[in-house]
C-alpha positions as CSV (number, residue, x, y, z in Angstrom):
1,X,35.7,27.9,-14.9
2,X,32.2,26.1,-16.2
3,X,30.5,27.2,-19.0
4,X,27.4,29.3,-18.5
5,X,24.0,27.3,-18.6
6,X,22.5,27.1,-21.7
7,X,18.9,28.5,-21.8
8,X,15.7,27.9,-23.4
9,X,16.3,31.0,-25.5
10,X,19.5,29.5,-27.1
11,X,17.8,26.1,-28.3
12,X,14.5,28.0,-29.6
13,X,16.8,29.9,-31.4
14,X,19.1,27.0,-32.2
15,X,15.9,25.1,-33.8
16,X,13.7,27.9,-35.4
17,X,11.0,28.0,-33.3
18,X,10.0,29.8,-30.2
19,X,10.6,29.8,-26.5
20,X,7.3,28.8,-25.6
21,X,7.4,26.0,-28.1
22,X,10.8,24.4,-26.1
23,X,8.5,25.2,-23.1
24,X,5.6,22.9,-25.1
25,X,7.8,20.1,-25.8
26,X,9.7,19.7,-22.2
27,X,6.1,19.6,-20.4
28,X,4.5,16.3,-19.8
29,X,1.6,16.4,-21.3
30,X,1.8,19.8,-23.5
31,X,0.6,19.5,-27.2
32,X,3.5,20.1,-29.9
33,X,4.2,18.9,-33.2
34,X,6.5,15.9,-34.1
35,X,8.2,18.2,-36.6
36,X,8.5,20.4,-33.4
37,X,9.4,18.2,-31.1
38,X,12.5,16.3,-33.5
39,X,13.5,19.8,-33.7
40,X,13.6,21.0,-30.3
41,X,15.4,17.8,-29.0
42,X,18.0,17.7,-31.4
43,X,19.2,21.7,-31.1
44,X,18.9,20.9,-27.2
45,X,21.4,17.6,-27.5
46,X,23.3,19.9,-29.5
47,X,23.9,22.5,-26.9
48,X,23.5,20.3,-24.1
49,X,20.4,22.0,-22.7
50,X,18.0,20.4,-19.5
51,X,15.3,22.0,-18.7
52,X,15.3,23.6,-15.2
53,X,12.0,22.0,-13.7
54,X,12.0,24.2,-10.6
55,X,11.7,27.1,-12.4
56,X,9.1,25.6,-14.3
57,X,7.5,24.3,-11.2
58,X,7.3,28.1,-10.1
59,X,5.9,29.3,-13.3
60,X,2.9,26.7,-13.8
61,X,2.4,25.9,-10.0
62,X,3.4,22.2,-10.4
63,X,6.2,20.6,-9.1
64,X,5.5,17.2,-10.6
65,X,6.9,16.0,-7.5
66,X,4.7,13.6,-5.5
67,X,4.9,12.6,-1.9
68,X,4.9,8.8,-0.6
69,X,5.7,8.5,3.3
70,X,5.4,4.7,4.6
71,X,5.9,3.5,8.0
72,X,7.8,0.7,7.7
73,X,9.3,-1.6,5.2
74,X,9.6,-5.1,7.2
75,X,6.8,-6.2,5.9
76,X,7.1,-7.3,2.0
77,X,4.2,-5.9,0.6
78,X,5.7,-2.4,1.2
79,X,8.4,-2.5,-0.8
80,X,6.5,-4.4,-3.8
81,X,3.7,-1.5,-3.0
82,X,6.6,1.5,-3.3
83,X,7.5,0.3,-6.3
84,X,4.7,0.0,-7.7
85,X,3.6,3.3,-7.1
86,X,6.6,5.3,-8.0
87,X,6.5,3.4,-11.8
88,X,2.8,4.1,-12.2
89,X,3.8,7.5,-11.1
90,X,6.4,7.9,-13.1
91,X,4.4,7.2,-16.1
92,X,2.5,10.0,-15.5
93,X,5.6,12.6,-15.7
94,X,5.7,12.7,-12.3
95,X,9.1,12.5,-9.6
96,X,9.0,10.7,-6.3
97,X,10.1,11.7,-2.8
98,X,9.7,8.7,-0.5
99,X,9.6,9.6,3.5
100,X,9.6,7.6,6.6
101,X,7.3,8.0,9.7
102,X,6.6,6.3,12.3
103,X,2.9,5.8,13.0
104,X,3.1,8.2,15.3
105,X,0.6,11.8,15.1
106,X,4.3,13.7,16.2
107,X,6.3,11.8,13.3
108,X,3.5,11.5,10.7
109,X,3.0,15.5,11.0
110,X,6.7,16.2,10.8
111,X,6.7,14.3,7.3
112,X,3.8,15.8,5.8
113,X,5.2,19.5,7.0
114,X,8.4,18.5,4.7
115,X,6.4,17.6,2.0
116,X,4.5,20.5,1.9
117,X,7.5,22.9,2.4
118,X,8.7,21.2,-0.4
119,X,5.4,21.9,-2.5
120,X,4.8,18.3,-3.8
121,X,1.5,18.2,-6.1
122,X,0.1,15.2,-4.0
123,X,0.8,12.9,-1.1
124,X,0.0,9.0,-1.2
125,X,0.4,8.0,2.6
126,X,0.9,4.2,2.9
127,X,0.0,2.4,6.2
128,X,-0.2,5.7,7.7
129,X,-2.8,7.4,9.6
130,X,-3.4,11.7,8.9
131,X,-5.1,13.2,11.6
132,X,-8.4,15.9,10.5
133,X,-6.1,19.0,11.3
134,X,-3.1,17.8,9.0
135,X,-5.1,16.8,6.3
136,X,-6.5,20.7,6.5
137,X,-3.2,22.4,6.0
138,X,-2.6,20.0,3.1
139,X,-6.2,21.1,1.6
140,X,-5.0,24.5,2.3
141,X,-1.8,24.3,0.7
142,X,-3.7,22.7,-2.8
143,X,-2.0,19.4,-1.9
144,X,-4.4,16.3,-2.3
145,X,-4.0,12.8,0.0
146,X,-5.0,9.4,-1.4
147,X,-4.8,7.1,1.6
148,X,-2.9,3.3,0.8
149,X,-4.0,0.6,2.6
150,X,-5.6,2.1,5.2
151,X,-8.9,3.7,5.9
152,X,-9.7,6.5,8.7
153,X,-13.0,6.4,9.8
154,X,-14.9,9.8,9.6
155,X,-11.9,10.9,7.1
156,X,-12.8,13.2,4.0
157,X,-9.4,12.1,2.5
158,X,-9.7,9.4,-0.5
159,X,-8.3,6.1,0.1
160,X,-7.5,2.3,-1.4
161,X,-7.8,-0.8,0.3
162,X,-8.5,-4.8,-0.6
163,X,-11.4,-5.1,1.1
164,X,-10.2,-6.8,4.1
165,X,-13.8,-7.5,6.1
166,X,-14.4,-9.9,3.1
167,X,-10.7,-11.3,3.2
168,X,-11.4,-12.5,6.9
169,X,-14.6,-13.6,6.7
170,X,-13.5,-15.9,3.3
171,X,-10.6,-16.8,6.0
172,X,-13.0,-17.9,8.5
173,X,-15.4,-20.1,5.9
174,X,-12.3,-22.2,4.7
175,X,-11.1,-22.8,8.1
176,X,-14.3,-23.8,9.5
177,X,-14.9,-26.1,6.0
178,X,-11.8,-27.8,7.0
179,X,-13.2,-29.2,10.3
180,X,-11.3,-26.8,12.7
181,X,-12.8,-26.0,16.2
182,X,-10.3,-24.6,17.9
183,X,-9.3,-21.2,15.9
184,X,-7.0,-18.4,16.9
185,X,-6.3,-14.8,15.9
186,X,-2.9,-13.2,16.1
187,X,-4.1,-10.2,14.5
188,X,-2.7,-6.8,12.9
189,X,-2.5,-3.9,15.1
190,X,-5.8,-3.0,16.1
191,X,-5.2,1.0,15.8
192,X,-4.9,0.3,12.1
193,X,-8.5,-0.4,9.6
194,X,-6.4,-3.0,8.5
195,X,-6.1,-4.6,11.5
196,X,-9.7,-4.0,12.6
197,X,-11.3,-4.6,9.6
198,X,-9.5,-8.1,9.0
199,X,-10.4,-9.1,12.4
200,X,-14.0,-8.0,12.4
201,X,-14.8,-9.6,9.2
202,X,-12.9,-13.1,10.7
203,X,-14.7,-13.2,14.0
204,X,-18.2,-11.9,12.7
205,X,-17.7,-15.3,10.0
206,X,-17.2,-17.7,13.1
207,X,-19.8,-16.0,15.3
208,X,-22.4,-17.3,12.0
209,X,-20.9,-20.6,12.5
210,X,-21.4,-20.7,16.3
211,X,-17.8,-19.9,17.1
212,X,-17.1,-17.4,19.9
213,X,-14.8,-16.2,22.3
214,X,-12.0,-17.3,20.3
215,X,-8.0,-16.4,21.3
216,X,-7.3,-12.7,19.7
217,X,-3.8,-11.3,19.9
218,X,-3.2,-8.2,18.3
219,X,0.4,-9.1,16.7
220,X,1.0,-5.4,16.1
221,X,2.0,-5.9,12.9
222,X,5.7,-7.1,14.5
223,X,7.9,-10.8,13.6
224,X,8.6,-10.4,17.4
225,X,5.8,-10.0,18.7
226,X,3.8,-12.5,16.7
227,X,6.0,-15.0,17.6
228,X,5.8,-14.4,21.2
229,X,1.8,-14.5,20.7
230,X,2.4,-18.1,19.3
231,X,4.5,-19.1,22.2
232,X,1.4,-17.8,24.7
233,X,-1.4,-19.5,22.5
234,X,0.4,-23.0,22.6
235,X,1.0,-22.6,26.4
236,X,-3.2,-22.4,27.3
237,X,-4.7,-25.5,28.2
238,X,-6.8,-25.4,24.7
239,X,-4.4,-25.3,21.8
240,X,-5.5,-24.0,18.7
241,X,-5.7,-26.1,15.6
242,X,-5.5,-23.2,13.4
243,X,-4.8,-19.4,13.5
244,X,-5.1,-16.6,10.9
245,X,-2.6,-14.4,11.1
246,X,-3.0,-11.0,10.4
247,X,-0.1,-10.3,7.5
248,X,2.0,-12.7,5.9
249,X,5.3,-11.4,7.3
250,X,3.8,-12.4,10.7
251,X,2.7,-15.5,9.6
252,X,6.1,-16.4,8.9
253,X,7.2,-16.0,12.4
254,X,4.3,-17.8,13.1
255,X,5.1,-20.6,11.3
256,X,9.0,-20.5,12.0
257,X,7.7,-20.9,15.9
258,X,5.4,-24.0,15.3
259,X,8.0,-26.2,13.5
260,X,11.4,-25.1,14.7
261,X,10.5,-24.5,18.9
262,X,7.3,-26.7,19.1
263,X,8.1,-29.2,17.0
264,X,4.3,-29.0,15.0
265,X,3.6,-30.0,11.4
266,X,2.1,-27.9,10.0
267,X,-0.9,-28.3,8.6
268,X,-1.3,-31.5,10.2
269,X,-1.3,-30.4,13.6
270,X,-1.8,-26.8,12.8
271,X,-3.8,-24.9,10.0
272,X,-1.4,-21.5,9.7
273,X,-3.7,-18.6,6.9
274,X,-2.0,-15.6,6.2
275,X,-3.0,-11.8,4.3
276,X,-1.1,-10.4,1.5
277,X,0.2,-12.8,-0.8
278,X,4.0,-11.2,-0.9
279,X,6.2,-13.7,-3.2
280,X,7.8,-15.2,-0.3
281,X,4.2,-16.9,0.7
282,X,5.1,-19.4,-2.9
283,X,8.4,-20.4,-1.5
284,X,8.0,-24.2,-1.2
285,X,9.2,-23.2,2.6
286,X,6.3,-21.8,3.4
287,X,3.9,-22.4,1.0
288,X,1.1,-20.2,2.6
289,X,-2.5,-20.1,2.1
290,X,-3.1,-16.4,2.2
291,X,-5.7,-13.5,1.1
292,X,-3.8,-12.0,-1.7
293,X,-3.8,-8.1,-1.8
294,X,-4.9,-7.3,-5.3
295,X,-1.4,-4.8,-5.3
296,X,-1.7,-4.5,-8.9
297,X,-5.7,-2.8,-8.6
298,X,-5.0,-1.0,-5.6
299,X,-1.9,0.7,-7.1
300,X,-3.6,2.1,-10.4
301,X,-6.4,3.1,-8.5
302,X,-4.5,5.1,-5.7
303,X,-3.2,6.9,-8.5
304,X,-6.0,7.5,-10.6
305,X,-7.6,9.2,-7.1
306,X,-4.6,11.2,-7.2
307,X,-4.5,12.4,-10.6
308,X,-8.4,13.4,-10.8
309,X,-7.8,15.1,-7.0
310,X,-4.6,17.1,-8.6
311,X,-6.5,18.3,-11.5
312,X,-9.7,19.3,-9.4
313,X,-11.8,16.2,-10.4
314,X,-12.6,15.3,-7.5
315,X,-15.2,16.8,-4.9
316,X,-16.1,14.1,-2.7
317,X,-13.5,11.6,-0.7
318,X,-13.2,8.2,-2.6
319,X,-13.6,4.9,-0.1
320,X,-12.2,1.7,-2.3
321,X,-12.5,-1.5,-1.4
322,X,-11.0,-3.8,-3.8
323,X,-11.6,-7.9,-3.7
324,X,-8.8,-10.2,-3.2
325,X,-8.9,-13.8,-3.3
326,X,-7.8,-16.2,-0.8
327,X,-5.2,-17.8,-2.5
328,X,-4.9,-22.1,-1.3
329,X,-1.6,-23.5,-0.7
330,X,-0.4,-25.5,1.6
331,X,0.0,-24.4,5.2
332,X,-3.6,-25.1,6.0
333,X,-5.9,-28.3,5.9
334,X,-8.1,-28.3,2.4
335,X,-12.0,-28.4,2.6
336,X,-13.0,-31.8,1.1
337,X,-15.4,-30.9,-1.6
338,X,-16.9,-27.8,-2.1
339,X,-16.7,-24.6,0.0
340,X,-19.2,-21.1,0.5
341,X,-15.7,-18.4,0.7
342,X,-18.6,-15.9,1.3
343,X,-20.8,-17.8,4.1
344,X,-23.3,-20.9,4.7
């Protein structure tokens, strides 16, 4: 038979001090004395105690559980960002409970409902949209969104992005620096800020340097389809000389297409400009100029929006837009002399 669980009782009386001072010293954040504290964790070693943080979740209200839901993990930056998260989060005291959704309203909802059944203190949705009516049963339930690389327009819920207008329009001024006339778009999914916002900025860039009309594929985010978008580009009468690509893990299809099925060289025939900066973008393979994603910025700040909203800090919706820098390798013809990233 097992041994009956030892209690919180046993170790205060084990180290001379009180229950509520074995309650101090297990809580993130409580105040207790190091005298205290060496006590407490050596008569709970002793008698093999853990603290049971559901109960405690019960009696304070927090869970110190936190919600991340993501859509998908193809692309690189996702991983790098989930990991990022859950050890800044960490940090803090807090546990993680990662979900996938599909970016759809019926699978994003079902996610969230989970999470909030299972009474996480906060959610950080990544590359996820929340419609108005599910962020109101989270506000109702006390349970605070920070949005992750992506924006909503009209949304009341915080969220952290690079700014990705600048990235395309810094995009646009190199390309146009380098002599290129004929420039595509195989961009991200257009039902994503992302992928509207990177666009917007790249086209409104051109449109200053009396480009227009230029080839616009929305690449949905997808290897596949990306790909496919390449074939279709090379196949018009006009070929591009360059095309910005809407995420590096598209780019790479993109890239994969030109050299291995179209025999191109790339940058000499084609200029290929990517947005992220995942590690595999340094591979001497690829090599790709891209607009880094400052991951590092966005990270701390997501969670600091997160922290302030859990402990009532916060009474407006946050909108951050954080600067990343378009990082030159490679994959795309070099300005000679100097170049405006930010316009003529």
């Amino acid at each position: 038979m097992s041994e009956p669980k030892v209690t919180s009782s046993a170790v205060a009386k084990r180290a001379g001090v009180s229950q509520s001072a074995v309650s101090r010293v297990f809580t993130p954040g409580a105040s207790a004395s190091v005298a205290t504290k060496e006590k407490v964790i050596k008569a709970a070693s002793e008698l093999g105690y853990r603290p049971n943080r559901l109960a405690r979740g019960l009696i304070t209200g927090r869970t110190r559980m936190i919600g991340l839901v993501v859509a998908y993990l193809d692309n690189q930056f996702y991983p790098l960002a989930l990991e990022g998260l859950s050890q800044a989060l960490q940090e803090k005291g807090y546990h993680i409970l990662v979900f996938m959704a599909k970016n759809t309203p019926a699978s994003v909802t079902k996610v969230v409902q989970e999470l909030i059944d299972y009474q996480v203190d906060g959610i950080i949705a990544a590359s996820v949209a929340v419609s108005g009516d599910l962020a109101k049963r989270c506000a109702k339930a006390g349970i605070p969104i920070v949005l992750f690389n992506r924006g909503q327009d009209e949304s009341k819920l915080s969220e952290v992005t690079s700014d990705n207008v600048a990235g395309g329009r810094s995009v646009a001024n190199f390309l146009v620096a380098g002599g290129h006339k004929q420039i595509a778009h195989i961009s991200g999914w257009q039902g994503s800020s992302t992928g509207r916002d990177r666009a917007i900025g790249f086209t409104q860039a051109l449109k200053v340097h009396g480009i227009t009309n230029i080839p616009l594929i929305d690449g949905m985010y997808d290897r596949q389809v990306a790909a496919q978008a390449t074939r279709d580009l090379f196949k018009a009468r006009k070929k591009p000389d360059a095309i910005f690509v809407g995420n590096d893990h598209m780019a790479f299809a993109v890239m994969d297409v030109l050299r291995a099925e179209l025999n191109l060289s790339i940058p000499g025939d084609v200029s290929v400009i990517g947005y992220d900066d995942v590690p595999l973008a340094a591979w001497p393979s690829f090599n790709l100029t891209t607009v880094r994603q400052p991951l590092d910025q966005m990270v701390g700040t997501a969670v600091d929006l997160l922290m302030s909203s859990i402990d009532g800090l916060n009474e407006s919706a946050a909108k951050i837009r954080i600067h990343g820098p378009l990082i030159v390798r490679q994959s795309a013809r070099i300005p000679k002399g100097d170049w405006n990233h930010e316009g003529l």
